[in-house]
C-alpha positions in Angstrom: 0.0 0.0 0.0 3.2 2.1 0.2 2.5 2.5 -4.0 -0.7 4.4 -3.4 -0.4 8.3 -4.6 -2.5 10.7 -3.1 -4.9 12.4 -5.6 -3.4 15.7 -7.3 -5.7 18.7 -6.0 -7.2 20.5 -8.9 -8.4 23.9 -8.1 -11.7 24.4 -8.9 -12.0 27.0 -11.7 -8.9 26.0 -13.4 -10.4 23.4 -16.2 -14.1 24.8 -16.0 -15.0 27.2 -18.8 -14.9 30.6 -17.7 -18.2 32.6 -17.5 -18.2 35.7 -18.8 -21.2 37.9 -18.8 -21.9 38.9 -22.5 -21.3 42.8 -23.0 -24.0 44.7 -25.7 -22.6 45.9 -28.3 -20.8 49.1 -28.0 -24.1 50.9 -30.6 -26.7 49.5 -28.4 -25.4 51.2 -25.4 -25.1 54.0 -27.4 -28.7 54.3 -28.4 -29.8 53.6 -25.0 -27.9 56.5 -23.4 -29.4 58.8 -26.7 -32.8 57.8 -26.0 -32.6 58.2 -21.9 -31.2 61.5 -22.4 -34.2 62.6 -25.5 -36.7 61.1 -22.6 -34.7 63.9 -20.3 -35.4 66.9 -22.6 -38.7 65.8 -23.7 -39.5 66.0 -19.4 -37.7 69.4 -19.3 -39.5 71.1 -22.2 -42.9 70.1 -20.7 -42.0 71.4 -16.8 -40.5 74.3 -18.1 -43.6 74.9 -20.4 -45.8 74.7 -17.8 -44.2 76.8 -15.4 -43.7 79.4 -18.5 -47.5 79.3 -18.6 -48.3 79.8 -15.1 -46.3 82.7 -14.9 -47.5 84.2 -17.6 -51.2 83.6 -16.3 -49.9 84.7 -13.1 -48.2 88.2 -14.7 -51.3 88.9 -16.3 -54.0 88.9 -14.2 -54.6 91.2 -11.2 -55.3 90.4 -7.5 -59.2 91.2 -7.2 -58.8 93.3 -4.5 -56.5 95.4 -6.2 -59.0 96.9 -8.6 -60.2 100.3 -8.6 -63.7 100.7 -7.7 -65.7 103.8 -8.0 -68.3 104.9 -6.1 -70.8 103.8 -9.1 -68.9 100.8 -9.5 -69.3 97.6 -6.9 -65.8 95.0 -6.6 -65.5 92.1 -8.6 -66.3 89.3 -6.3 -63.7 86.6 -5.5 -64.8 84.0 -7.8 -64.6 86.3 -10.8 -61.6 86.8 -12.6 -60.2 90.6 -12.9 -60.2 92.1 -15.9 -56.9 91.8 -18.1 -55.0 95.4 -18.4 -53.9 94.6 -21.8 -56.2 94.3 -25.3 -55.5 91.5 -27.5 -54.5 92.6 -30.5 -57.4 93.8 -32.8 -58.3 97.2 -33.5 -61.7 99.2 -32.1 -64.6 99.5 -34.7 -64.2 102.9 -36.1 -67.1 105.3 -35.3 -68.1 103.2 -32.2 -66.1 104.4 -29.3 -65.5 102.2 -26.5 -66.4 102.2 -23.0 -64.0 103.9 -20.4 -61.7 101.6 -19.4 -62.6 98.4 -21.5 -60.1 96.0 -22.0 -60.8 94.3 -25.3 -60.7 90.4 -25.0 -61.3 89.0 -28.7 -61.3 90.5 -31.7 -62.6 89.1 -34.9 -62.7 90.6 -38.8 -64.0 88.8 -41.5 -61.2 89.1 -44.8 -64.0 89.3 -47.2 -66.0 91.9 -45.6 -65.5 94.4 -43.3 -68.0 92.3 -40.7 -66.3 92.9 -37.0 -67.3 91.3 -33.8 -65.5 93.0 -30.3 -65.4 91.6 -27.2 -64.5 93.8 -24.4 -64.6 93.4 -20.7 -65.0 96.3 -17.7 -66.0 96.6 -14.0 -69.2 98.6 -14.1 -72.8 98.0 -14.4 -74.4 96.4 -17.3 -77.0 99.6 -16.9 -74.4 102.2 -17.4 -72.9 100.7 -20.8 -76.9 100.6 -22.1 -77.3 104.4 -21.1 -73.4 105.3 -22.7 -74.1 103.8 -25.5 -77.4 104.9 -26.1 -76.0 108.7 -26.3 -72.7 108.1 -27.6 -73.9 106.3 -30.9 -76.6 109.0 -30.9 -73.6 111.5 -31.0 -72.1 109.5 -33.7 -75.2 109.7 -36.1 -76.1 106.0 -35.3 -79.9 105.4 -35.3 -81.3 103.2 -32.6 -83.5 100.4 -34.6 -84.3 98.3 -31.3 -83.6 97.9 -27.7 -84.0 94.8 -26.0 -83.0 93.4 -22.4 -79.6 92.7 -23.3 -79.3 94.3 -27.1 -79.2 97.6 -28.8 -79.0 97.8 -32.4 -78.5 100.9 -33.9 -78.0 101.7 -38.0 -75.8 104.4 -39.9 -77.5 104.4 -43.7 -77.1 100.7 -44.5 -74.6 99.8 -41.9 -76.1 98.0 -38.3 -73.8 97.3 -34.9 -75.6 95.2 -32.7 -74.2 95.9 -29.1 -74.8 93.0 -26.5 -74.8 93.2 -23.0 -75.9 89.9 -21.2 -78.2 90.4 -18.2 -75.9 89.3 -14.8 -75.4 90.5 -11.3 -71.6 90.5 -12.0 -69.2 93.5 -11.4 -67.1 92.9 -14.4 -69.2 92.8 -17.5 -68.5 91.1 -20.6 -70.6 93.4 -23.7 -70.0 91.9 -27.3 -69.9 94.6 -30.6 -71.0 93.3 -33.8 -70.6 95.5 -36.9 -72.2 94.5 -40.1 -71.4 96.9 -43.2 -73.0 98.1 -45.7 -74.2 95.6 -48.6 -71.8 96.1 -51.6 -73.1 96.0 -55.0 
């Protein structure tokens, strides 16, 4: 038993195959680092949109209790917005002057005609727009064809403007101005 060789110790990893873990390709990790960093910008435009938006809102509209209020005018309440400072752009309907201190909101002309239609918006009552515009057209040599509720039409030889003021119990007042021209031949 003297002839007896002890068994060679083999160490453990030496004959095994290696494993290796297989590495992407060098263009797929290059597209996934392109893509992660589009996703990035894609999140950064939209927060920064949003916050642009805010601010703008924010920078355009006026705490309610800053607004001037006459003694003929009652303050906006807090659920209603304040009027905008600023007109959009458009341009006033000529002969038709506007009510002190309107802001105008939207402002449409049609390209084929001279058809406008004004929105504007003020803090007074609906009452006192009906009586200014009543004598203020009348100044103009605007004839008043009707007078309803919440509509005054008045007409200038063929011409019409159709002034609507909505019936509400709100301080700021939003009065629509529709000009229709004359028929051409």
């Amino acid at each position: 038993m003297d002839n007896i060789e002890a068994p060679k110790k083999i160490p453990i990893n030496q004959n095994l195959p290696s494993e290796q873990t297989p590495t992407p390709p060098k263009w797929l990790k290059l597209l996934a680092t392109g893509l992660i960093i589009i996703i990035l910008i894609i999140a950064a435009v939209i927060v920064l949109t949003d916050y642009y938006r805010q601010a703008k809102n924010n920078k355009n509209q006026k705490p309610t209790e800053n607004l001037a209020a006459s003694s003929n005018q009652s303050t906006a309440t807090n659920n209603e917005k304040a009027p905008s400072t600023t007109d959009v752009a458009g341009k006033d309907i000529a002969n038709v002057p506007r009510y002190p201190d309107s802001v105008r909101t939207k402002y449409y002309q049609d390209p084929e005609s001279s058809f406008a239609d004004v929105v504007y918006r003020v803090e007074t009552k609906r009452d006192q727009i009906f009586d200014y515009y009543q004598q203020a057209l009348a100044k103009n040599n605007w004839k008043l064809a009707s007078n309803t509720e919440e509509t005054l039409t008045f007409t200038k030889n063929t011409s019409q403007v159709v002034i609507n003021i909505p019936q509400t119990n709100k301080a700021i007042i939003q009065y629509e101005i529709s000009y229709y021209p004359s028929p051409t031949k």
